[in-house]
Backbone as CSV, one residue per row, in Angstrom:
resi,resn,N_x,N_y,N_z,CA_x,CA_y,CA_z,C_x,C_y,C_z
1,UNK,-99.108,-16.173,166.900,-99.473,-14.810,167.195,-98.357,-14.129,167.987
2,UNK,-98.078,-13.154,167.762,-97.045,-12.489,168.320,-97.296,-11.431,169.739
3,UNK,-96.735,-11.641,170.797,-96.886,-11.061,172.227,-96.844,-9.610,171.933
4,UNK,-97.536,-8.591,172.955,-97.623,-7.334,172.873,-96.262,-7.115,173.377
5,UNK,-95.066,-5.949,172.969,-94.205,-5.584,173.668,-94.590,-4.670,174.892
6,UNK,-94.047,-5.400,176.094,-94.228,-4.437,176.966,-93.171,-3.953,177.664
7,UNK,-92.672,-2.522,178.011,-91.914,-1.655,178.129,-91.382,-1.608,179.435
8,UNK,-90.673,-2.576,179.890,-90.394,-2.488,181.455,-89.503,-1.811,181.898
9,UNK,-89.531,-1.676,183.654,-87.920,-1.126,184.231,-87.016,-2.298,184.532
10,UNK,-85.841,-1.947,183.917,-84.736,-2.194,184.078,-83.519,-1.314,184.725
11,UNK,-82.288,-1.970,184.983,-81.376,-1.192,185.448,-80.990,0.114,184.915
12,UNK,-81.085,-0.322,183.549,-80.022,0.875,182.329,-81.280,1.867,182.804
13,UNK,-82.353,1.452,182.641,-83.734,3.005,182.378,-83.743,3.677,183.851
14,UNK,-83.524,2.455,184.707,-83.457,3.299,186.224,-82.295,3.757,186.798
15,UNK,-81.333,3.616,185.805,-80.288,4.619,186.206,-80.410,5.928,185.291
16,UNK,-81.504,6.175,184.043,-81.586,7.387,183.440,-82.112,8.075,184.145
17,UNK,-83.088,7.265,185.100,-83.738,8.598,185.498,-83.152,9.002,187.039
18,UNK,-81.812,8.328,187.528,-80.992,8.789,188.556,-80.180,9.519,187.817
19,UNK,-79.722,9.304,186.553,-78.677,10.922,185.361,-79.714,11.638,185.685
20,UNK,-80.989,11.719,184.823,-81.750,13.177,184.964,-81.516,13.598,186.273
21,UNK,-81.485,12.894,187.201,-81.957,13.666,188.868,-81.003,14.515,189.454
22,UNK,-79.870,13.479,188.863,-78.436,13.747,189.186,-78.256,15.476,188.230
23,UNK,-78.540,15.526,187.234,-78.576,16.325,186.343,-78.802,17.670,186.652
24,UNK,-80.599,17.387,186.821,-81.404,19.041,187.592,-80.527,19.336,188.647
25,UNK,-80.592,18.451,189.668,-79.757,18.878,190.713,-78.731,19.531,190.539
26,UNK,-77.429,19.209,190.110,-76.580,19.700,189.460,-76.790,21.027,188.853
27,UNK,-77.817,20.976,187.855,-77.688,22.360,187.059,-78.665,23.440,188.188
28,UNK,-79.327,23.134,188.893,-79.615,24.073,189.966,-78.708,24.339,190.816
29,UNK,-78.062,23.585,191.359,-76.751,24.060,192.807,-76.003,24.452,191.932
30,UNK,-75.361,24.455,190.689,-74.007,25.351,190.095,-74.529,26.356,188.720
31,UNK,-76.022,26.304,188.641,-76.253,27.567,187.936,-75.633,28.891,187.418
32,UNK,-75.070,29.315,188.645,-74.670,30.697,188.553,-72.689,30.342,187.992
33,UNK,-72.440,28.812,188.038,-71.429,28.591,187.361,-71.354,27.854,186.374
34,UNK,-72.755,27.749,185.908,-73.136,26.759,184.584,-73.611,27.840,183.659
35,UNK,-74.189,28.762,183.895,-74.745,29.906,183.259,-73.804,31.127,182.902
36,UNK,-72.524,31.516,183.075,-71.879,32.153,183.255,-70.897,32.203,181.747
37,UNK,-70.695,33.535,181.457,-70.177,33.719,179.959,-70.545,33.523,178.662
38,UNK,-70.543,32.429,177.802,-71.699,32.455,176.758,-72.254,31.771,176.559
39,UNK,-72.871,30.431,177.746,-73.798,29.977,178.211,-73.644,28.696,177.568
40,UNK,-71.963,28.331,177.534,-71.641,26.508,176.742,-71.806,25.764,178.170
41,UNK,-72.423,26.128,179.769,-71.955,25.150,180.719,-73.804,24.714,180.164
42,UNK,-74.606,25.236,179.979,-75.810,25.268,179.669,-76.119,24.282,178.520
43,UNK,-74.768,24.942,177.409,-75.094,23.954,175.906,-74.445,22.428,176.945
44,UNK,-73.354,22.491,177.323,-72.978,21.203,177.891,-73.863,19.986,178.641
45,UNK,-74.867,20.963,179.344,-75.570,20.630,180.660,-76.641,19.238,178.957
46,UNK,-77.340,20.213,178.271,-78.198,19.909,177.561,-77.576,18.442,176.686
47,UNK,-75.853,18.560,176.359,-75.544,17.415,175.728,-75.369,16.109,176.600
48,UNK,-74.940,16.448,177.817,-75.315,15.398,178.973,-76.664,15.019,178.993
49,UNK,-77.236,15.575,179.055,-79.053,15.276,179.153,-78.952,14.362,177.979
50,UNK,-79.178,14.937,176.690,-78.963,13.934,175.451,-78.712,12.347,175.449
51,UNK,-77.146,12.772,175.809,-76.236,11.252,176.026,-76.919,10.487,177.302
52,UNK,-77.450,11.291,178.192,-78.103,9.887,179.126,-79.592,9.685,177.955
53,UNK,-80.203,10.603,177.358,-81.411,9.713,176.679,-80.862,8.924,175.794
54,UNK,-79.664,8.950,175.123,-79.696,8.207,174.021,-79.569,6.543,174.923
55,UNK,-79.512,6.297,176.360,-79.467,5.188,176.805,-80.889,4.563,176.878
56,UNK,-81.764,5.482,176.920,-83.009,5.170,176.495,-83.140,4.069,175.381
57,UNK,-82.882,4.557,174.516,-82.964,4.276,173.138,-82.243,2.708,172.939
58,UNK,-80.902,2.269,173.966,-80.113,1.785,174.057,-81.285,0.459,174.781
59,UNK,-82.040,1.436,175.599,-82.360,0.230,176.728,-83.856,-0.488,175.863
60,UNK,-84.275,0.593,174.919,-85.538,-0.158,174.545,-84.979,-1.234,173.203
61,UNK,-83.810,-0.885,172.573,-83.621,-2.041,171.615,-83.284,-3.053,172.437
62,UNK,-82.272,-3.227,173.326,-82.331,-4.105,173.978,-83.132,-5.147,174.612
63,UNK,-84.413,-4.324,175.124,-85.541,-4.825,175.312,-86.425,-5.793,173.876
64,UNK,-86.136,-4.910,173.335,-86.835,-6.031,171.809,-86.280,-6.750,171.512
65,UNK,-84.654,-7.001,171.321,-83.823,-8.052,171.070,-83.927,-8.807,172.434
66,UNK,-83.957,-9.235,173.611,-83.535,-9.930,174.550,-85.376,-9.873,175.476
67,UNK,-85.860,-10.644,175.812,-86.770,-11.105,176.344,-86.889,-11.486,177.968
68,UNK,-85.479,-12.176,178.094,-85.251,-12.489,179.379,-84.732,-11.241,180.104
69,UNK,-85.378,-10.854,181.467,-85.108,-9.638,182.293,-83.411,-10.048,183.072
70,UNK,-82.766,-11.308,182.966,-81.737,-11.640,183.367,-80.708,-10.763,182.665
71,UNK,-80.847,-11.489,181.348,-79.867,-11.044,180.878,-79.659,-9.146,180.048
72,UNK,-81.000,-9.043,179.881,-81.337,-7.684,179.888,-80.462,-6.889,181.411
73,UNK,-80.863,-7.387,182.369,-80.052,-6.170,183.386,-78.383,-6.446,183.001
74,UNK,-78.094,-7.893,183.025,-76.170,-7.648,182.496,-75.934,-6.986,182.031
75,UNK,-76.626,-6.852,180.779,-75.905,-6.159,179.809,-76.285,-4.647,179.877
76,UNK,-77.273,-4.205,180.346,-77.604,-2.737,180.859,-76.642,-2.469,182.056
77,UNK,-76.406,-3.311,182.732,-75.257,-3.200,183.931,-73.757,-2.705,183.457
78,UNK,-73.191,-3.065,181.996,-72.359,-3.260,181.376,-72.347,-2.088,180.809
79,UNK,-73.454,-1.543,180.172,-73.325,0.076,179.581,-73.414,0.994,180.604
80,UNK,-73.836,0.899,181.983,-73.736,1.946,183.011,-72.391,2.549,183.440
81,UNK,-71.256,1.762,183.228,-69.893,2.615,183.409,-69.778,3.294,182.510
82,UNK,-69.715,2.597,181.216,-69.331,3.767,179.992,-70.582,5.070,179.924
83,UNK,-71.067,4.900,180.585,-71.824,6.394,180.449,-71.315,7.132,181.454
84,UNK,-70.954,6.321,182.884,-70.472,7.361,183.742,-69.500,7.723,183.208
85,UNK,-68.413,7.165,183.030,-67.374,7.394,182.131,-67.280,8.588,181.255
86,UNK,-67.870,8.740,180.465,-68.099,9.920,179.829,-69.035,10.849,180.399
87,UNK,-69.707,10.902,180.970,-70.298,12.145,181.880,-69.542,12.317,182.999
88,UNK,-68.795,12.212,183.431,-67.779,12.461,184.787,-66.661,13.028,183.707
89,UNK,-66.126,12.480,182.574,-65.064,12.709,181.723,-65.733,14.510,181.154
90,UNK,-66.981,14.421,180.619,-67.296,15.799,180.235,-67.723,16.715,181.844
91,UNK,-67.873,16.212,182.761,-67.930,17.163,183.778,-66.886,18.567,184.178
């Protein structure tokens, strides 16, 4: 019989929801310089948002392929630069 998947926290998911936080914050304190001209700091803001969910997505296959919460955080540990990486790079 096969186990129910259950959907835990891990590193990778609890650092999405420090991007989102990091995010609002951000787009509230520089609004009036995120909003300004024809409103790409806005389209930008929204493709950052994106690229941290697509770690979502990242963190739940992971979760179905890998069982053990050990090695699940390594390797979620391992994709957390390359996202900063590119969200500091598109900043």
């Amino acid at each position: 019989m096969m186990s129910k998947f259950k959907y835990s926290l891990t590193v990778l998911n609890s650092s999405v929801i420090t991007g989102y936080l990091f995010l609002v914050v951000y787009g509230i304190m520089k609004w009036d310089e995120v909003s300004k001209g024809d409103g790409y700091g806005i389209v930008a803001l929204a493709l950052v948002f994106a690229l941290i969910s697509s770690a979502l997505f990242i963190d739940f296959i992971l979760q179905l392929i890998f069982r053990k919460k050990i090695i699940l955080n390594i390797i979620g540990t391992l994709f957390i630069p390359i996202y900063l990486y590119i969200i500091i790079l598109n900043s």
